[in-house]
Every structure is written in C-alpha cells, then in structure tokens.
C-alpha positions in Angstrom: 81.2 149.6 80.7 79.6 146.1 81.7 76.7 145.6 79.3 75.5 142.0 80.6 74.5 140.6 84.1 78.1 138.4 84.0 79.9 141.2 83.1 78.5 143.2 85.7 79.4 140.4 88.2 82.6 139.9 86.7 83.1 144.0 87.4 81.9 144.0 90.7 84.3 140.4 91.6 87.3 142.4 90.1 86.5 145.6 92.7 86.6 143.5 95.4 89.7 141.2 94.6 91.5 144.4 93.9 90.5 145.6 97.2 91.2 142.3 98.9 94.8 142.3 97.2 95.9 145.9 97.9 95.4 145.3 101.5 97.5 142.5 101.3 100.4 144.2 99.9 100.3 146.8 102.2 99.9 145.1 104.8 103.3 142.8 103.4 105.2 145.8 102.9 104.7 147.2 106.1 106.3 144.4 107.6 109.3 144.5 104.6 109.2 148.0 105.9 109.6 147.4 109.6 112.8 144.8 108.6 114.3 147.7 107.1 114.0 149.9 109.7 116.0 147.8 112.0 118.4 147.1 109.7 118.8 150.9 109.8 119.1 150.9 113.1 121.4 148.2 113.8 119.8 146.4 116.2 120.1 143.0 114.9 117.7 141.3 117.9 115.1 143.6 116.1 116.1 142.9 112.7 115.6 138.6 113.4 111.8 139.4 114.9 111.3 141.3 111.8 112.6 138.8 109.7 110.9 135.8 111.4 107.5 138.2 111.0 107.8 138.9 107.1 108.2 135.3 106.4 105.1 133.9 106.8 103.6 137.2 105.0 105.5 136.5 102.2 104.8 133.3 101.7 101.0 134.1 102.3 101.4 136.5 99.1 102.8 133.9 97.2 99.9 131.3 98.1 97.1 134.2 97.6 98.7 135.4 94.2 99.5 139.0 95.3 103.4 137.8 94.6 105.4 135.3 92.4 106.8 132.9 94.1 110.9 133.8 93.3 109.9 137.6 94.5 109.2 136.2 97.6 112.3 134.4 97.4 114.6 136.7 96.8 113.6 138.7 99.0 113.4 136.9 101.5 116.8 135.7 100.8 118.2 139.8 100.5 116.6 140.5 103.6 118.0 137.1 105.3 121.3 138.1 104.0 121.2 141.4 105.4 120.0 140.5 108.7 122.4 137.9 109.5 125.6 140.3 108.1 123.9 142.7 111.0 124.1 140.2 113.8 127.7 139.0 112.4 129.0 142.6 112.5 127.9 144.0 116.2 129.3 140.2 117.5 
C-alpha cells in the first residue's frame, strides 16, 4: 500500500505502463499469430505479408521495452525461416 504522495504516483505510473505494455503485446502477438496461421495454411503469398507486418512490431517491442532485443530476433529469424521453407516448398 503507497503511504507517500511519490509512492502513490509511482503506483498510479506503474498502472498505466502496465496497461500501455499489455496492449502492446497483444497487439504483437496477434500479428505472430496471424504469421502462423498462414503458415498453417500454406499459402506462402500470405505468409511474406504477415511476415513483412510482424517486423516492424517487433522491432517496436524491442525499442518500447515490452521485448529483449534477441527475442525479437529469433523470432523473427524462426518465423523468416519458416516462411521462406513455405514458399520453397509449393515452387
């Protein structure tokens, strides 16, 4: 329980960064999300859009603290990986 006025500020700062932060990694795995549904699916034009829309969400993460930076990295190396095996394989 805050007891001081900065503590209570410091509480009430922590609400809202949590808040802030939560959205953001929802919103970032929705898009991991949508990547791994076209994987599922095969369709590997899908699959690059995904891919080329995660990216810049990762990378966002990393910048706002919400990720580290080689979680971003290897994932988006995994799903890079993936998505290029897809479009190799129905070619």
């Amino acid at each position: 329980m805050a007891n001081t006025p900065q503590s209570e500020k410091r509480a009430r700062q922590s609400e809202a960064r949590y808040a802030v932060n939560k959205a953001r990694r929802s919103r970032i795995r929705t898009y991991l999300r949508k990547v791994e549904e076209a994987i599922a699916s095969g369709n590997a034009d899908a699959a690059k859009a995904a891919l080329l829309a995660v990216q810049p969400e990762l990378a966002r993460g990393v910048t706002k603290g919400v990720l580290h930076k080689n979680t971003a990295s290897r994932k988006m190396s995994r799903l890079a990986s993936r998505v290029k095996a897809l479009g190799t394989a129905s070619a």
